[in-house]
Wavefront OBJ file of the C-alpha trace (Angstrom):
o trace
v 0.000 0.000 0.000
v 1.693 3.114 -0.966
v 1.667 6.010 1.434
v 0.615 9.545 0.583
v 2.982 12.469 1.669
v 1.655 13.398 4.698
v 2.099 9.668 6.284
v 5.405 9.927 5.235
v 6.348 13.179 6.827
v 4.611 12.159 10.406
v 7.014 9.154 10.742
v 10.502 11.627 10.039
v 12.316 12.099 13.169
v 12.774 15.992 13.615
v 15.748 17.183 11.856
v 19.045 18.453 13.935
v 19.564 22.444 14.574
v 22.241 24.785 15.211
v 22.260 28.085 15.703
v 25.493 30.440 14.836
v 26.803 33.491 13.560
v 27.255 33.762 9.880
v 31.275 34.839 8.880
v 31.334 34.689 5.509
v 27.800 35.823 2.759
v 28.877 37.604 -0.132
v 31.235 35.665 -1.997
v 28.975 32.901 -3.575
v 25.587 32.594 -4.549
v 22.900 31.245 -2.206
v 25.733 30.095 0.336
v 26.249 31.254 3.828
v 29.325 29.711 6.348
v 27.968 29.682 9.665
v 30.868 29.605 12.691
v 28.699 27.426 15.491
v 30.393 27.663 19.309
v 29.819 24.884 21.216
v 31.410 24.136 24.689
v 33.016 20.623 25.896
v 35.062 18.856 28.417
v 38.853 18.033 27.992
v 38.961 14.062 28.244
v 41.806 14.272 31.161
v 41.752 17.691 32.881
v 37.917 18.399 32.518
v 38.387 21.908 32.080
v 35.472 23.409 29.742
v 36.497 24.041 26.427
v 35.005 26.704 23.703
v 34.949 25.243 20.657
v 33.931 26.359 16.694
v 33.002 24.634 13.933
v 31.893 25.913 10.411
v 29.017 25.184 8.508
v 28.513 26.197 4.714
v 24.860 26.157 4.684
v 22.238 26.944 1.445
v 20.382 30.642 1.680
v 18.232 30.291 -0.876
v 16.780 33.839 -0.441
v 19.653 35.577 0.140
v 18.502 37.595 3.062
v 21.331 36.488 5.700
v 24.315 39.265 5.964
v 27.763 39.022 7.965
v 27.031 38.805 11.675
v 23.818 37.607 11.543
v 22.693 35.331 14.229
v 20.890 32.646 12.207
v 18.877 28.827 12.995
v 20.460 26.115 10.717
v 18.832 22.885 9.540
v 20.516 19.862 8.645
v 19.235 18.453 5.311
v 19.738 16.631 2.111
v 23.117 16.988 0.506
v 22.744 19.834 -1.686
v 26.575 20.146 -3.074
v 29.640 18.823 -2.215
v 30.062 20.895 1.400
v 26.419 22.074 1.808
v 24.101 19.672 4.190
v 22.653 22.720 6.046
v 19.754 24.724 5.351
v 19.225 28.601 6.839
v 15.684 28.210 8.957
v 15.146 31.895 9.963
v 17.544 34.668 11.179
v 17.242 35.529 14.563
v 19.037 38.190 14.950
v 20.337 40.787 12.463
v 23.591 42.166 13.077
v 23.740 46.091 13.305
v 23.917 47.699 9.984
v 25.660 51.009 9.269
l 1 2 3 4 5 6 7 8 9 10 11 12 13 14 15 16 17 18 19 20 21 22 23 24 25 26 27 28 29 30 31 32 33 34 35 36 37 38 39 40 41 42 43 44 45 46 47 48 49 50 51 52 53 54 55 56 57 58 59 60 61 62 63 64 65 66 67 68 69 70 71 72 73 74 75 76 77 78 79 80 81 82 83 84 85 86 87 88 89 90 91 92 93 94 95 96
């Protein structure tokens, strides 16, 4: 029996989210990188650690700048590097 799109969405498990501050937005089309900070425990010494990774993530609208504090999505692969998707932004860095 096949089953229509709406059964099929109800069974996804909800998709993963970041949230970060966008470093790089005007170089290429539709893509933002996203620096995420993240903290975590050193194995031995257990001192918190700050930590960054970067995310090139699809914009399809354009409408994130440098600074922004934006939500990520993960998603399907959409290049090579790409696997997130911009949600909203959340808040807009100052403007001049």
């Amino acid at each position: 029996m096949a089953e229509t799109p709406a059964q099929a969405t109800a069974k996804r498990k909800p998709r993963r989210t970041v949230e970060g501050v966008v470093t790089v937005a005007n170089k290429t089309p539709k893509t933002i990188k996203v620096a995420v900070e993240y903290l975590t425990q050193h194995p031995k010494y257990g001192k918190t650690l700050r930590r960054l990774t970067k995310y090139t993530a699809h914009d399809e609208k354009g409408e994130a700048r440098v600074g922004d504090r934006v939500q990520l999505m993960e998603c399907r692969p959409i290049s090579k590097t790409k696997v997130w998707r911009l949600v909203r932004v959340v808040e807009a860095a100052p403007r001049d």
